[in-house]
C-alpha positions as CSV (number, residue, x, y, z in Angstrom):
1,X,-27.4,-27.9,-4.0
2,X,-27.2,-27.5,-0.3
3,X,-30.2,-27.0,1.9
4,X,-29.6,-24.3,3.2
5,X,-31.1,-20.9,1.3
6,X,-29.2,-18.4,-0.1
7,X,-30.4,-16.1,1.9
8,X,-29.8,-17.9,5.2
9,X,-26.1,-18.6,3.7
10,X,-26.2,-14.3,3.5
11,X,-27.0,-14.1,6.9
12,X,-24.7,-16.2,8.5
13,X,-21.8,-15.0,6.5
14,X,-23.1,-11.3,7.9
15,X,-22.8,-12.8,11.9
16,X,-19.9,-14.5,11.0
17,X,-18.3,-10.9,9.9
18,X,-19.5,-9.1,12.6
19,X,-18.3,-11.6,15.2
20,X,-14.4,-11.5,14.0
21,X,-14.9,-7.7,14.0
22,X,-15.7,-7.5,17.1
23,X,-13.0,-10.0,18.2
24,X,-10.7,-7.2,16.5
25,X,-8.0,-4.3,18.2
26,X,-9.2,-0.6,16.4
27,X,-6.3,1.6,16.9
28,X,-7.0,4.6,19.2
29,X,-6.8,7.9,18.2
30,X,-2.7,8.7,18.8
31,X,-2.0,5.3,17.1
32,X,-4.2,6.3,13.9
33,X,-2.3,9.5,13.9
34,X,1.4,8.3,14.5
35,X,0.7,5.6,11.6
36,X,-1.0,8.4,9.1
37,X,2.0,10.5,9.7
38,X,4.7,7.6,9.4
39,X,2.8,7.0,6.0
40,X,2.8,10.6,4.9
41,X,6.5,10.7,6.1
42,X,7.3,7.4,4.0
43,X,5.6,8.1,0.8
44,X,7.4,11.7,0.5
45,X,10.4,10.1,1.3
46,X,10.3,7.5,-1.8
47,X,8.5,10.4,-3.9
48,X,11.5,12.5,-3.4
49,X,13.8,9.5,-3.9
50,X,12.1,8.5,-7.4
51,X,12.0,12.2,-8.4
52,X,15.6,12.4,-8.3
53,X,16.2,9.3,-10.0
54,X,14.2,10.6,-12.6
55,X,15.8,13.8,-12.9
56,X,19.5,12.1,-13.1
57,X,18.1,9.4,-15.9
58,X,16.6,12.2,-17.9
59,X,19.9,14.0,-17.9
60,X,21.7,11.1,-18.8
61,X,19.3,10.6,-21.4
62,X,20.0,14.0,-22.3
63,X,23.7,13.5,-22.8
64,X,23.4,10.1,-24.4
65,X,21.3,11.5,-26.9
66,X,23.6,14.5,-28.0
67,X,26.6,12.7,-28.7
């Protein structure tokens, strides 16, 4: 076992953390909202993309299936 307490172990792993927070580049405002709206962009993007997909491999299906 080491010497050091549990609790004292907590600590320092809590000062560690703060300190490389700190040591850490927060985007402002404009670059939180130009990232949030390249996501949203993205993501309806591939939605779209994986809806149509869909839709054509349920209508082969479809045909498969009727033959």
């Amino acid at each position: 076992m080491s010497s050091v307490s549990i609790m004292g172990r907590i600590r320092q792993f809590l000062q560690d953390t703060r300190s490389e927070l700190h040591k850490c580049t927060w985007p402002n405002k404009n670059e939180l909202l130009e990232s949030t709206l390249l996501v949203l962009v993205a993501m309806t993007i591939l939605s779209s993309f994986v809806a149509v997909v869909d839709l054509i491999i349920t209508f082969l299906i479809g045909l498969v299936t009727t033959i």
